[in-house]
C-alpha positions in Angstrom: 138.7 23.8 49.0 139.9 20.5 47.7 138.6 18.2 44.5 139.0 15.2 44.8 141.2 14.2 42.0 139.5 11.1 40.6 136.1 13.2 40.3 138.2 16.0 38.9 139.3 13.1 36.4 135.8 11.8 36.4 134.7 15.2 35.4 137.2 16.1 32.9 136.1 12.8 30.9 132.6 13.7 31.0 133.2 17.3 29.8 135.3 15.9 27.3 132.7 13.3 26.1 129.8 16.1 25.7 132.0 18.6 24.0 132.6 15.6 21.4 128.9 14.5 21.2 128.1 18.5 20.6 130.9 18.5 17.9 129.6 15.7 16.3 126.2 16.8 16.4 126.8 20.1 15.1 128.9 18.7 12.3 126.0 16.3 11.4 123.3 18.4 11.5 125.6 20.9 8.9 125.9 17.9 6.7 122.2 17.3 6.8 121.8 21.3 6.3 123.9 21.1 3.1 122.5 17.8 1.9 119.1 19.9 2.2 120.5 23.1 0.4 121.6 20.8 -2.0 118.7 18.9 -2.6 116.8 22.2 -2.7 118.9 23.0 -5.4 118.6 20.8 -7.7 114.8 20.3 -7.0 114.8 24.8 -8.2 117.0 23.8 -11.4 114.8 20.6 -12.3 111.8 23.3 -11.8 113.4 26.0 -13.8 114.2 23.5 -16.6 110.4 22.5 -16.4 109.2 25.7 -16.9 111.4 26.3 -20.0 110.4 23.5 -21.3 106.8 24.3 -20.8 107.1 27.8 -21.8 108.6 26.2 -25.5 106.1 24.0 -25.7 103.3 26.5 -25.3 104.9 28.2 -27.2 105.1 26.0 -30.1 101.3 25.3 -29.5 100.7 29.1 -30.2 101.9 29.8 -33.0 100.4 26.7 -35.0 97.0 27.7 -33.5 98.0 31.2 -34.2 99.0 30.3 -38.2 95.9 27.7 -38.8 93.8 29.6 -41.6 90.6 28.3 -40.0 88.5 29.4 -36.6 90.3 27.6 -33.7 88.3 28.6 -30.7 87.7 27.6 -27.2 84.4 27.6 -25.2 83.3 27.1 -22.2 79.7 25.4 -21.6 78.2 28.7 -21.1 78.8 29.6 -24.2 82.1 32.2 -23.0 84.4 32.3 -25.2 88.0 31.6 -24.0 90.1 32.1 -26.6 90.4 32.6 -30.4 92.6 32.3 -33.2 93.2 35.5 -35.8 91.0 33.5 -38.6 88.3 33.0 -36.3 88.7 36.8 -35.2 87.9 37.4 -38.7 85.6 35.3 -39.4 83.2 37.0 -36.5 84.4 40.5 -38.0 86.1 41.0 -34.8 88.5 43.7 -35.2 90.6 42.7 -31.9 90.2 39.7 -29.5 89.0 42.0 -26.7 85.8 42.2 -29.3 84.7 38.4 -29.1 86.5 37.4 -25.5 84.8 36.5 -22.7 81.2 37.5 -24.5 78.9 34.6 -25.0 78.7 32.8 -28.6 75.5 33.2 -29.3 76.4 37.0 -30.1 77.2 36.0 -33.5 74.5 33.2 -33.8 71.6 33.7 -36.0 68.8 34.3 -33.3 67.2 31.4 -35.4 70.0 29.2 -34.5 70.8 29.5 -31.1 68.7 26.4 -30.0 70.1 24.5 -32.5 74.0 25.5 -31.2 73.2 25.1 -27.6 72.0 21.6 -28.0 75.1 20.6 -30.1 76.8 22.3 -27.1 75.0 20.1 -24.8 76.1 16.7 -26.6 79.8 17.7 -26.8 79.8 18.7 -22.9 78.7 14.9 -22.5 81.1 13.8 -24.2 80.7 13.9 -27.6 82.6 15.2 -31.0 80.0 16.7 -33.2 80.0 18.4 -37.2 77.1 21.0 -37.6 76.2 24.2 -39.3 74.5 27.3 -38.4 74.1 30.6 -39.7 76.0 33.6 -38.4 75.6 37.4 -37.5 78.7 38.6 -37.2 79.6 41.7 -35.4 79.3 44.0 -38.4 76.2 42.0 -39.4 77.1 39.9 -42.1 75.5 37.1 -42.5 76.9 33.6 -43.1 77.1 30.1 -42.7 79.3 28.2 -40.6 80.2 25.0 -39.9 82.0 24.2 -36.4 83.7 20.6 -35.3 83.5 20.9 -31.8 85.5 18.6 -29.6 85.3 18.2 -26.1 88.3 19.1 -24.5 89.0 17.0 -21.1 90.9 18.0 -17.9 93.0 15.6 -16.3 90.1 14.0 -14.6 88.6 13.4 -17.6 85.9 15.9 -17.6 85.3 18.3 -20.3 85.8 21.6 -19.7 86.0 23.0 -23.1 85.4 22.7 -26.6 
């Protein structure tokens, strides 16, 4: 069997032209592949460096609520309560945060009172920063008076969530 030699040529050329596109295809799409990696990288580091910096900063925000001699306490508009600081633990005679978390407020609200604190609840879910007093029952039943300045605490919206 003959080949003609200028198809043989023809053919050669051709073979040789895809084998170079291929080549040059493979090498750019491992250039893009690395540029990826590489990206990916950097975009993990930036994160990691993120989170440290987040992690210090709560951190930070810990231990001054943890060290503030008065009640620091968060509360959602049920009346749940989300978290609270050792001189609010021991100002509701709790003897560990598992005592006072996640129960309602009003467990240490003078029956009397509870109106009272669920309407100044009310005003600083719509928006408002309010000073008021009310008499407590603590969880070992002492009674007292306190006074609460209750902020509302906003999410990124704007909406409270907390005070």
């Amino acid at each position: 069997m003959f080949i003609d030699p200028e198809l043989f040529w023809l053919g050669t050329v051709a073979l040789g032209w895809l084998l170079a596109t291929a080549i040059i295809g493979c090498t750019v799409l491992l250039f893009k592949q690395r540029e990826a990696e590489r990206w990916i990288r950097d975009k993990e580091i930036a994160q990691e460096e993120t989170n440290k910096k987040l992690e210090e900063s709560e951190t930070r925000l810990r231990a001054i609520i943890e060290s503030e001699p008065e009640c620091v306490k968060l509360q959602a508009q049920d009346g749940t309560v989300l978290e609270i600081n050792p001189a609010g633990l021991r100002l509701v005679d709790a003897d560990s945060p598992a005592d006072i978390l996640g129960k309602r407020i009003y467990t240490v609200v003078d029956p009397d009172f509870v109106a009272y604190y669920k309407e100044n609840m009310r005003r600083v879910f719509a928006g408002e920063s309010v000073v008021y007093e009310f008499k407590s029952i603590t969880l070992k039943g002492r009674t007292c008076w306190m006074e609460t300045h209750a902020v509302p605490l906003r999410d990124e919206k704007g909406e409270v969530y907390a005070l």
